[in-house]
TISEMI-360388 format. One line per field, with one value per residue (C-alpha): residue in one letter; chain; x, y negated, z. Coordinates in Angstrom, 2 decimals, always signed. Layout:
residues N
r c(A / ...);
c c(A / ...);
u c(X / ...);
v c(Y / ...);
w c(Z / ...);
end
This chain:
residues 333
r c(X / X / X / X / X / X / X / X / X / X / X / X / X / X / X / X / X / X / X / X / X / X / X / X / X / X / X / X / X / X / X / X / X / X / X / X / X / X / X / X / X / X / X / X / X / X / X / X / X / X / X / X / X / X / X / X / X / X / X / X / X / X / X / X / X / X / X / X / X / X / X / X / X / X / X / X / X / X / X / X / X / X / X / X / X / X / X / X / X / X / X / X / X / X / X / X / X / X / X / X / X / X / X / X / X / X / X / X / X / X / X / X / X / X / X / X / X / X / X / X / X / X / X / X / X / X / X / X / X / X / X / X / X / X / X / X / X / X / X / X / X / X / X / X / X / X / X / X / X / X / X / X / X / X / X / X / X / X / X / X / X / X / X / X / X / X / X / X / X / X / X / X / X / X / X / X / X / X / X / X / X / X / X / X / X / X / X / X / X / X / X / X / X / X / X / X / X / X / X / X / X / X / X / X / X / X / X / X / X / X / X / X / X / X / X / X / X / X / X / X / X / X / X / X / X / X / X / X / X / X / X / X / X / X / X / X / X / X / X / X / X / X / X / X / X / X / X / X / X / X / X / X / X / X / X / X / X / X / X / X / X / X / X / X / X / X / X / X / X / X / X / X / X / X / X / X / X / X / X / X / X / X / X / X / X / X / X / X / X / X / X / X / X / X / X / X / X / X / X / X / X / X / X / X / X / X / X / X / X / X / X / X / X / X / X / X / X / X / X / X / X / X / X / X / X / X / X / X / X / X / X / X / X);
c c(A / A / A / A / A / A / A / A / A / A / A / A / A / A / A / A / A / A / A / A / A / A / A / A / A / A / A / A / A / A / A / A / A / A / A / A / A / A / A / A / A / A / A / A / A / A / A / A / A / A / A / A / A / A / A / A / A / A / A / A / A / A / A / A / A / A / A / A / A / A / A / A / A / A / A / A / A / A / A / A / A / A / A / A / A / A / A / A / A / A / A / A / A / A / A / A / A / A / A / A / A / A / A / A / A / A / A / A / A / A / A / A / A / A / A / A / A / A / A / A / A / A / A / A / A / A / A / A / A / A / A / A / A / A / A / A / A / A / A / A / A / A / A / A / A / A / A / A / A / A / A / A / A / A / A / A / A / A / A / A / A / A / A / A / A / A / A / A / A / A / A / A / A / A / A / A / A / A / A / A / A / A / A / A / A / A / A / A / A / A / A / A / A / A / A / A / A / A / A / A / A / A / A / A / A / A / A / A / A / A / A / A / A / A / A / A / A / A / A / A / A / A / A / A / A / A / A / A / A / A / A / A / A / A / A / A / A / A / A / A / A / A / A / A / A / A / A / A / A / A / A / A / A / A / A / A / A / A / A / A / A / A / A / A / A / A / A / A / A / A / A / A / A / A / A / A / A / A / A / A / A / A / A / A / A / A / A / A / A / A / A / A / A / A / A / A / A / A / A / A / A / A / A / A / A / A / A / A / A / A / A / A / A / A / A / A / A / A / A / A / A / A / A / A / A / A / A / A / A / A / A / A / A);
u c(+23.51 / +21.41 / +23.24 / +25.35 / +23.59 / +25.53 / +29.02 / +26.82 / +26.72 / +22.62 / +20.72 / +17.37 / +14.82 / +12.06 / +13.87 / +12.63 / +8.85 / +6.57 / +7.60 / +11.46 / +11.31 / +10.61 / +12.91 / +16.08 / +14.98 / +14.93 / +18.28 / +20.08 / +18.66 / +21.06 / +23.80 / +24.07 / +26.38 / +26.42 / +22.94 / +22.19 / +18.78 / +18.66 / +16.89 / +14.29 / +15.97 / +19.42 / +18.86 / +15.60 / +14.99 / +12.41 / +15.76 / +17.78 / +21.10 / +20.42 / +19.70 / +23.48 / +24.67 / +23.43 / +25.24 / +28.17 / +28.20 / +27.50 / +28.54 / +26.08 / +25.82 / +22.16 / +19.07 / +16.18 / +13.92 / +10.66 / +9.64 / +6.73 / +4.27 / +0.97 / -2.53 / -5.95 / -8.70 / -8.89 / -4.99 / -5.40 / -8.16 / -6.29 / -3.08 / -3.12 / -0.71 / +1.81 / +1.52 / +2.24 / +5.15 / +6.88 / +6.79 / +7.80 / +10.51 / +12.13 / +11.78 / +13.38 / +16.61 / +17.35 / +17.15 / +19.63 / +22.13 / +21.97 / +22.94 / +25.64 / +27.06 / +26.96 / +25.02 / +24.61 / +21.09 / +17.97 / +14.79 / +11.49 / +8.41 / +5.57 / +1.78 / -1.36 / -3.01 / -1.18 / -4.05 / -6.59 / -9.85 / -11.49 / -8.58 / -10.27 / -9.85 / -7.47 / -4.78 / -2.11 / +0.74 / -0.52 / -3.46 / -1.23 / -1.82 / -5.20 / -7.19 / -6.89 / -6.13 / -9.20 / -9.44 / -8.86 / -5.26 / -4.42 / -2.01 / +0.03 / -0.25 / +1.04 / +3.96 / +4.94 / +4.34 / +5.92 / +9.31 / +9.05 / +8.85 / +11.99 / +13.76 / +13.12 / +14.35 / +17.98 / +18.10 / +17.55 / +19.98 / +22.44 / +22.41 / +21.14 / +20.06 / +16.77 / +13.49 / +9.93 / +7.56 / +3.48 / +2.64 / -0.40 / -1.81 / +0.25 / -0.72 / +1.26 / +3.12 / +4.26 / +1.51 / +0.46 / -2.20 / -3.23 / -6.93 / -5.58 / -3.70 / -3.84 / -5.55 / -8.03 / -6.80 / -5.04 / -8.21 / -10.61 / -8.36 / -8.17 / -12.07 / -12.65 / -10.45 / -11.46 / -15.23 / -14.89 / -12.79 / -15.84 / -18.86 / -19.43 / -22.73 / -21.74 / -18.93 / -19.08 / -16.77 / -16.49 / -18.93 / -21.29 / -18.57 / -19.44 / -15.32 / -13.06 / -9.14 / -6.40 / -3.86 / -0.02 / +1.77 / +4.48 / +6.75 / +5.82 / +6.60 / +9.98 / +10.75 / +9.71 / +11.90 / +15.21 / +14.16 / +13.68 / +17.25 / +18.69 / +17.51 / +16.15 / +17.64 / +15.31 / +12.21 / +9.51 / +6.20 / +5.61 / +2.55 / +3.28 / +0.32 / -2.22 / -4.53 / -7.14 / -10.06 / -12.12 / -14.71 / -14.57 / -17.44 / -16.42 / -13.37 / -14.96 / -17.03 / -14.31 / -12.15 / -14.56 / -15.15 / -11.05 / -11.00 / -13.61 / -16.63 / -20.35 / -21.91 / -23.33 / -21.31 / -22.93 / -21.97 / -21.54 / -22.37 / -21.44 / -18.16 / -16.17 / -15.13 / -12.36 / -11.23 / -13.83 / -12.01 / -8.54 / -7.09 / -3.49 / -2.28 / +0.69 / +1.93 / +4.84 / +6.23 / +6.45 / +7.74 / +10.44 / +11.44 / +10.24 / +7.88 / +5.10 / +3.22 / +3.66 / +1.65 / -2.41 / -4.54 / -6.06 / -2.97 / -1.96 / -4.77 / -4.26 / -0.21 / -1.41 / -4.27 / -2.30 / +0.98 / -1.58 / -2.78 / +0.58 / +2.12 / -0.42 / +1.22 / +4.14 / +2.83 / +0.57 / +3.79 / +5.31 / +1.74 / -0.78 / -3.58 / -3.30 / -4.44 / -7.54 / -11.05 / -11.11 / -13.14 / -14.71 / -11.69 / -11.90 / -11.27 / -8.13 / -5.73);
v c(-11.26 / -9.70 / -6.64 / -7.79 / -5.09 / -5.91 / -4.24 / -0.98 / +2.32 / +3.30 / +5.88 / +5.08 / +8.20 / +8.28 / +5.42 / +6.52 / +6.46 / +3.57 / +1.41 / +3.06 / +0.63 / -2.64 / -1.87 / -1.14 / -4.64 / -6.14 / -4.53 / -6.06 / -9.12 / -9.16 / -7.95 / -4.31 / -2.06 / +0.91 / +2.09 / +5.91 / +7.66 / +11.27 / +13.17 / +16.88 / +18.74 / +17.72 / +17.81 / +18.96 / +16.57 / +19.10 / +21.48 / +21.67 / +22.45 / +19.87 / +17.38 / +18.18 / +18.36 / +14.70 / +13.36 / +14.59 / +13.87 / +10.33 / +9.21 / +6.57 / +4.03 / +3.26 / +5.23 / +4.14 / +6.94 / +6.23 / +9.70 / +11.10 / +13.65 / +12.32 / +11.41 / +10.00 / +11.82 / +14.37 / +15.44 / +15.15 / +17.50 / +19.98 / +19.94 / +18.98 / +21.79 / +20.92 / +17.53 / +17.78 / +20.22 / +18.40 / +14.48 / +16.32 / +18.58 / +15.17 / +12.98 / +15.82 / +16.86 / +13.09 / +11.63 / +14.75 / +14.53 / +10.80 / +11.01 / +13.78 / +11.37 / +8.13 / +6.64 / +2.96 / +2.48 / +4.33 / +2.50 / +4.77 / +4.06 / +5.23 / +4.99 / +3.24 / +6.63 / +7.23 / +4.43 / +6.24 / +6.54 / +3.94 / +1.35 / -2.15 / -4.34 / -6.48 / -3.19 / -3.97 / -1.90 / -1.21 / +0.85 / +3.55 / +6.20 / +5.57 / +8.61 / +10.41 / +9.48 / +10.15 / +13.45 / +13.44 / +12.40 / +13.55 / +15.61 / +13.45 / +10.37 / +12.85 / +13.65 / +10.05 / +8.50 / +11.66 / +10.26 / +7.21 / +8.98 / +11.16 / +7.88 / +6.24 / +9.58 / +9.10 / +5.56 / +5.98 / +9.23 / +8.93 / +5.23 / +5.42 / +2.40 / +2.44 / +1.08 / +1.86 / -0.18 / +0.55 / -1.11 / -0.89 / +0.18 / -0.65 / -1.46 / -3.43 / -2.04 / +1.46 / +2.53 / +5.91 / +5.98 / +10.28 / +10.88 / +13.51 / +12.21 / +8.14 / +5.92 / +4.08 / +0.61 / +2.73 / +4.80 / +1.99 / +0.35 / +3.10 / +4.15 / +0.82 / -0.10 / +3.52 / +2.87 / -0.49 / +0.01 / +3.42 / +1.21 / +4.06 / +2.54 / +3.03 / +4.41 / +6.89 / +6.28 / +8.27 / +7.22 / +4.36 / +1.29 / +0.53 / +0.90 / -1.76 / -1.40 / -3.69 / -3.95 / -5.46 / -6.21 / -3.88 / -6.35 / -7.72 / -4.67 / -4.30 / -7.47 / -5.96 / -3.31 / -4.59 / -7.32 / -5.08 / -3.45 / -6.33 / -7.51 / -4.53 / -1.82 / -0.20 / +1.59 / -0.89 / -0.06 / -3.35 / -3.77 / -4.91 / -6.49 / -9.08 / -9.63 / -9.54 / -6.81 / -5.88 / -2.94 / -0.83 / -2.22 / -5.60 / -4.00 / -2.04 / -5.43 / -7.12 / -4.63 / -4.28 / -7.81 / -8.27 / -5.71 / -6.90 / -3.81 / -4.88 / -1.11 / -0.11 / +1.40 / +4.53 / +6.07 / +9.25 / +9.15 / +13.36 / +12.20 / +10.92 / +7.15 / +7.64 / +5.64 / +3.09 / -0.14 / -1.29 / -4.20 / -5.17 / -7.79 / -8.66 / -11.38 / -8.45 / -9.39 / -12.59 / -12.68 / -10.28 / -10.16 / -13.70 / -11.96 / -12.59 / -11.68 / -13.90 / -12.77 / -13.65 / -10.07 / -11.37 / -12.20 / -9.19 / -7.66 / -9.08 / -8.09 / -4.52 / -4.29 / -6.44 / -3.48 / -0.66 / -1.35 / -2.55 / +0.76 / +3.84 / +4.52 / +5.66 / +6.80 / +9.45 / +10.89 / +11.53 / +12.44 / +14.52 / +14.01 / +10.16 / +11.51 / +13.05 / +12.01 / +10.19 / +12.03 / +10.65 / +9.10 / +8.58 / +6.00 / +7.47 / +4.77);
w c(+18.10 / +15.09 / +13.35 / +10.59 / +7.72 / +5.00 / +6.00 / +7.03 / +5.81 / +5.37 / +5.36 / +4.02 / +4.18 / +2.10 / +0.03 / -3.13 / -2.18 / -2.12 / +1.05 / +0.33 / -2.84 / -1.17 / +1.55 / -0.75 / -2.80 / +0.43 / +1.70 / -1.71 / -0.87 / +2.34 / +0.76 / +1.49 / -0.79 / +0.97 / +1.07 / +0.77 / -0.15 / +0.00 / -2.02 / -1.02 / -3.61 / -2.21 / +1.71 / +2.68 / +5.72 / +7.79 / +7.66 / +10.42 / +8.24 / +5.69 / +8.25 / +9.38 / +5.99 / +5.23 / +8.30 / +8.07 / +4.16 / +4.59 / +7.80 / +8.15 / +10.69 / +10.12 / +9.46 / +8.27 / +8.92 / +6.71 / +5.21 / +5.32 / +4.57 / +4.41 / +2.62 / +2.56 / +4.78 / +2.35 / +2.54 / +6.25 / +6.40 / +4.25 / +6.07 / +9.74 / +10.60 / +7.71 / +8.06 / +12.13 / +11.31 / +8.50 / +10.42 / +13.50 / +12.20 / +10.51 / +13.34 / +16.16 / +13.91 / +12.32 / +15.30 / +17.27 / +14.65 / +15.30 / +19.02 / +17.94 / +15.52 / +17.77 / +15.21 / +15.48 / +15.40 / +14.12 / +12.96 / +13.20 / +10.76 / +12.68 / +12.04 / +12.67 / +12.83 / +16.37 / +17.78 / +19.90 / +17.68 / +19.94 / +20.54 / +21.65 / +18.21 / +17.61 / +18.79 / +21.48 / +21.61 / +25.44 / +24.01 / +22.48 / +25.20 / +26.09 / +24.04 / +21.03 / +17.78 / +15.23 / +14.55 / +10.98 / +11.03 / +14.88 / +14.05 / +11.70 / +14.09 / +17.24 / +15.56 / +14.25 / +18.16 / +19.70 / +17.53 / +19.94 / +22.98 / +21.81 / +20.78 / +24.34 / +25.98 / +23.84 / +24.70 / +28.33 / +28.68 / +25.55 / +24.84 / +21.32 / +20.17 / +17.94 / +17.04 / +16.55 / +14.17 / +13.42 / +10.26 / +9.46 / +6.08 / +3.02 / -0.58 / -3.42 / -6.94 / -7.04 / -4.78 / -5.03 / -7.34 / -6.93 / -6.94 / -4.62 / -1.93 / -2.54 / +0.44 / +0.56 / -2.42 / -4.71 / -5.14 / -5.33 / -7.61 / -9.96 / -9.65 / -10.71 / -13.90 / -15.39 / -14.24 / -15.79 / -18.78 / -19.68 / -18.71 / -16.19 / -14.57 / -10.83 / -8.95 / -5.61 / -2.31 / +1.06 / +4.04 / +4.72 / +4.26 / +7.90 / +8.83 / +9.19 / +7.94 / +7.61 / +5.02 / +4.86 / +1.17 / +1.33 / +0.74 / +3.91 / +5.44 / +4.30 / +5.49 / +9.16 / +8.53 / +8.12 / +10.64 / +13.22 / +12.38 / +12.64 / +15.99 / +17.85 / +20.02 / +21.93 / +20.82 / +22.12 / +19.35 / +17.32 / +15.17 / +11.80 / +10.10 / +8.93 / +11.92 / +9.05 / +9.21 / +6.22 / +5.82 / +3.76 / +2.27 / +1.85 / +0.24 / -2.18 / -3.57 / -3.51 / -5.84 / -8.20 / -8.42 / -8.80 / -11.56 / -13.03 / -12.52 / -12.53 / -12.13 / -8.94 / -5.71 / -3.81 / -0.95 / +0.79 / +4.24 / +4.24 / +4.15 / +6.90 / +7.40 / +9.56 / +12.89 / +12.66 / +12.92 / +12.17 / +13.20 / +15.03 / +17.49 / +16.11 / +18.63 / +20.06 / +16.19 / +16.19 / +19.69 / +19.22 / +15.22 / +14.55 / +11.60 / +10.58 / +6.95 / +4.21 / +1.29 / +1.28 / +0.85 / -2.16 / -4.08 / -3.30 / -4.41 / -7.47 / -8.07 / -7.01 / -9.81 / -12.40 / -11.94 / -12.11 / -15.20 / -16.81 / -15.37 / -16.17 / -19.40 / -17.48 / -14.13 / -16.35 / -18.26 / -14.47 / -13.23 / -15.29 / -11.97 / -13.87 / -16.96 / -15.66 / -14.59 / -11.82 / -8.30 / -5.47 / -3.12 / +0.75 / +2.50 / +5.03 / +6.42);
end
């Protein structure tokens, strides 16, 4: 029988960030009062002692473990030994303190980027352990599929009861629009509204546009989520996704002709692409959540631009990077 969430005490990490937001709509949706999102400047989650602290504070029966510290290539490339340190460090004391607390069940957002750089396309969840991710977001994608081994370990020897989802890239409102650290549709979609809206005559992105990607509503995703809480208790990967592949390429065109830019693209094949294709099987979903995407990628598209625009007012008063020129922006994950 599916976990009845609505009586539940849960903790939802990284509830505050982009996927946090659709997951907490989608939570009220089934009724759930008792939801929890901590907070860094409250309980710093890569801290042993907080990690405690937040347990034993809220007593929760579910986590929903979906924080992160991540970025685009160019974040990656900055920070592999931060970004490997911070994922694992969340992952190894959340999911402890679950086993010492007999939690109920824990739900682990992994990553695409754990895929071996040369996975056969469409990815099966099979293919996880045969090679190395790419090299540009290794570290990060070690750390979120070494969660899954340490989740597997608890089940087998402590009984924990858990999951372990890969969705694939996300995009939809409250994306993170950074010329910084945003991936790969935020950045387009920003490049092009300020290219368009300044008659800028062309715009530059990362690479050749020879790599492929796919991309999930978030929405969608959330759905996956509190699906797979529901219904699953072991950690068994499952692909979350579209079973659509773009390149980057076609993306790019197709942005610009959404937001309505005429000026010419150039690339820069000096900069890396990334894994070079993207693309999920996502039969294990339907099979075992009975999921499946709803929303179409170009209406989505469209909701995505259409809150951007409405929205930069605000987002530049909470972020000055909005406020500035835009740069060059890669095209990571």
């Amino acid at each position: 029988m599916p976990t009845d969430l609505s009586n539940a005490k849960i903790v939802v990490t990284g509830g505050a960030g982009f996927l946090g937001r659709a997951l907490l709509a989608e939570l009220a949706t089934r009724g759930c009062a008792q939801v929890f999102v901590p907070r860094r400047r409250e309980y710093d989650l890569t801290r042993e002692a907080d990690v405690a602290r937040l347990y034993k504070d809220r007593s929760p029966d579910i986590v929903l473990h979906l924080a992160a510290e991540v970025g685009g290539i160019g974040a990656n490339q900055a920070n592999p030994g931060r970004y490997f340190f911070a994922n694992m460090a969340m992952a190894l004391h959340l999911i402890e303190y679950a086993r010492l607390h007999n939690l109920k069940k824990f739900v682990q957002v992994g990553t695409i980027c754990a895929y071996p750089k040369y996975t056969p396309v469409p990815f099966r969840e099979e293919e996880l352990w045969n090679g190395y991710p790419e090299e540009t977001n290794a570290p990060y994608g070690v750390a979120k599929k070494a969660a899954m081994v340490m989740l597997d370990g608890y089940r087998r020897q402590y009984g924990l009861a858990s999951s372990y989802l890969l969705p694939v890239n996300l995009y939809g409102p409250w994306d993170n629009f950074d010329v910084q650290t945003s991936h790969v549709i935020p950045a387009l979609i920003r490049k092009c509204v300020e290219a368009q809206e300044a008659s800028r005559p062309f715009i530059e992105c990362w690479g050749d546009g020879s790599a492929s990607r796919e991309f999930l509503f978030v929405e969608d995703a959330a759905r996956g989520v509190v699906r797979a809480a529901e219904v699953m208790n072991e950690p068994v990967p499952i692909n979350l996704g579209t079973c659509m592949e773009i390149t980057i390429k076609q993306l790019v065109e197709l942005i610009a002709q959404l937001c309505d830019y005429t000026g010419e693209i150039r690339w820069d094949p000096s900069k890396p692409n990334g894994q070079p294709r993207r693309c999920l099987d996502t039969s294990r979903a339907a099979e075992l959540l009975g999921w499946r995407a709803r929303v179409p990628f170009e209406e989505g598209l469209r909701q995505t631009i259409a809150w951007y625009r409405a929205n930069r007012s605000y987002r530049a008063s909470h972020d000055p990077s909005l406020a500035a020129p835009p740069t060059p922006a890669g095209t990571s994950k």
